[in-house]
N, C-alpha and C positions, 0 to 999 in steps of 0.2 A: 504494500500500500504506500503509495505515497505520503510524503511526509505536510504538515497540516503549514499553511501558508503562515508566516510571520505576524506580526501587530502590522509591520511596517509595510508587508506586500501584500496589504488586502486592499481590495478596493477602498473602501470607506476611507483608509488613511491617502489614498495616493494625491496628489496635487492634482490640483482642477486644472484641465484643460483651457488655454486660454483660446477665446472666442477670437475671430479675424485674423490678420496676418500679420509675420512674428516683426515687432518695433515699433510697432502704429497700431493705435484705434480708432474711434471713432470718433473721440474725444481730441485727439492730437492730429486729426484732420481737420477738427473744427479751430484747432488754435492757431495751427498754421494759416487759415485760410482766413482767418479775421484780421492776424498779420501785415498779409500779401493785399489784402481789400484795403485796409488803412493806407500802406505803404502805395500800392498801386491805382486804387480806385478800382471798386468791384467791376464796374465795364470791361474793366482794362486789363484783368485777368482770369487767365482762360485754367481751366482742370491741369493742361500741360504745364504751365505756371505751378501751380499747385503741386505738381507729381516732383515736378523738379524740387522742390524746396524741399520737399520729403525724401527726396532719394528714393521715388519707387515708381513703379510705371504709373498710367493715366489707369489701368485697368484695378491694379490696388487701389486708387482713390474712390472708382467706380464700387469695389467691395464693401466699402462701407456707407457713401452716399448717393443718391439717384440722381443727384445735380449739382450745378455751382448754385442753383436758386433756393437749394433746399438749404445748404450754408449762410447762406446771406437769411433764410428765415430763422435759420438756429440763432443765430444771434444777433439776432432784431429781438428774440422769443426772449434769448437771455437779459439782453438791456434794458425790458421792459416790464417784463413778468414779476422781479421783488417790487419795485417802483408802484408799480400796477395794485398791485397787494397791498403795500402799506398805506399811498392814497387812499383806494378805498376803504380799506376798514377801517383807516382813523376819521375820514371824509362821514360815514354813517354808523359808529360807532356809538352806543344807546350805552355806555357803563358807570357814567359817572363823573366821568372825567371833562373839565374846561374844552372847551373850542381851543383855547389856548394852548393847554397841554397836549392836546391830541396834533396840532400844529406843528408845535417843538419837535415831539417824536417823531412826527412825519419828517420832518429836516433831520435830526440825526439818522434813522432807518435810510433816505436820500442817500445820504454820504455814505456811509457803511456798505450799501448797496453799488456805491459808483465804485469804492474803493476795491470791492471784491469781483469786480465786474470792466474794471477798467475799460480791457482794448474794444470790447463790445458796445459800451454806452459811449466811446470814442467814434465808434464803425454807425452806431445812430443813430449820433449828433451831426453827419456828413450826408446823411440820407435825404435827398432833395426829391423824391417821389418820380421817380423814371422807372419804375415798373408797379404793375398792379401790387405788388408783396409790399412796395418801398411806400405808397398812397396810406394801403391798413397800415403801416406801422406810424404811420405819420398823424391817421387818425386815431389811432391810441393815445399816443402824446396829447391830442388835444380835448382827451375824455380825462385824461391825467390831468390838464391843468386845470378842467373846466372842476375836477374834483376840489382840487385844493382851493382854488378859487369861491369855492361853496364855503368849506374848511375856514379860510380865511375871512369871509363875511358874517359866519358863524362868530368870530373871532371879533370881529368888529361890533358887531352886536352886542353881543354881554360886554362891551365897554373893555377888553383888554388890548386891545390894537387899536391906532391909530386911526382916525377914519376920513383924513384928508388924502389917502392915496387910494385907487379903486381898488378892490379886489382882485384883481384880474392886472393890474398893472403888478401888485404883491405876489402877484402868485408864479409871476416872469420873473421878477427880481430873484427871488425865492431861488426857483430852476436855474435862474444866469451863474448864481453865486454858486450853487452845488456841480453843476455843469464845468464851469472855469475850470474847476478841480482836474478837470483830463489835463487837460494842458501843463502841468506841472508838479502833480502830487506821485510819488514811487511809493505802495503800500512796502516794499522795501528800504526807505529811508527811515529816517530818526522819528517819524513823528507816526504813531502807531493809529488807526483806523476809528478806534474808540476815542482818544484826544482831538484829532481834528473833529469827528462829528458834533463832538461836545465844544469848540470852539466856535465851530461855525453856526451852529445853533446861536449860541450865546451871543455873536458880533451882528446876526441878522436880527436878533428881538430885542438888543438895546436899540437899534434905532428904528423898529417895528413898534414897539408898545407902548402903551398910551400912559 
């Protein structure tokens, strides 16, 4: 009879098989090509662009996505989807808490969001609406400002915001300032994700509040 298989040579112990092809996945298609979009302008680069930067043919990038339009929606999905979430829910949020305070959060969650999200809320803040994908994500942006915008008049209401500037003018300022952040901030540098959010909060509602 044969002898009974190990701990170590049984199925159950062996390493998992990794899915797709060995050096890339589907994740590190998506980084590169958000990359080459910033750097080149999505028009302007083609899968072969793409396969190059990877070191691998145009048919490995095909392995793991159906298009370059489906990249350009992953992370449109990414730069917008926390954003999206945290507007709303602090936008209609019934728990107790100030217009005020649900504001603030909504600006640190912003930052937090932009810092962890960089090259993608980079990739679309460039997004000028040249294809039907580029249009919805454009009109996301404008259901996001029209939220905080809500948020911020909420805000102005119960008397803690200032009420000589329109809601809707506050609510650009708001995005301009959190926004700027691509241009300059490395979640790699000295000043940690949690400190800028909590700074920038603070420098926008001292001269926000009433």
């Amino acid at each position: 009879m044969a002898p009974s298989p190990t701990a170590a040579q049984t199925p159950a112990s062996a390493p998992a098989r990794r899915r797709g092809r060995p050096g890339h996945d589907r994740e590190a298609v998506l980084r590169a090509a958000i990359d080459l979009f910033i750097e080149q302008g999505y028009d302007a680069t083609s899968i072969s662009d793409l396969a190059g930067s990877l070191g691998v043919t145009k048919s490995a990038v095909y392995h793991h996505v159906p298009s370059k339009e489906s990249l350009l929606g992953a992370a449109l999905d990414e730069a917008l989807a926390g954003l999206d979430s945290a507007v709303v829910e602090a936008a209609r949020a019934d728990d107790g808490r100030s217009a005020h305070d649900r504001l603030r959060d909504t600006v640190v969650a912003a930052v937090r969001i932009l810092a962890a999200h960089r090259p993608a809320v980079t990739l679309l803040l460039r997004v000028r609406g040249n294809s039907e994908l580029e249009v919805a994500a454009l009109a996301r942006r404008r259901r996001i400002d029209d939220d905080l915008a809500r948020l911020v008049a909420d805000a102005v209401a119960e008397g803690s915001l200032r009420s000589d500037l329109s809601p809707e003018v506050v609510s650009r300022l708001v995005f301009g300032t959190v926004n700027s952040l691509v241009d300059w901030y490395s979640p790699d540098g000295s000043l940690d994700p949690d400190t800028l959010a909590e700074g920038v909060a603070d420098l926008l509602f001292r001269g926000l509040e009433a």
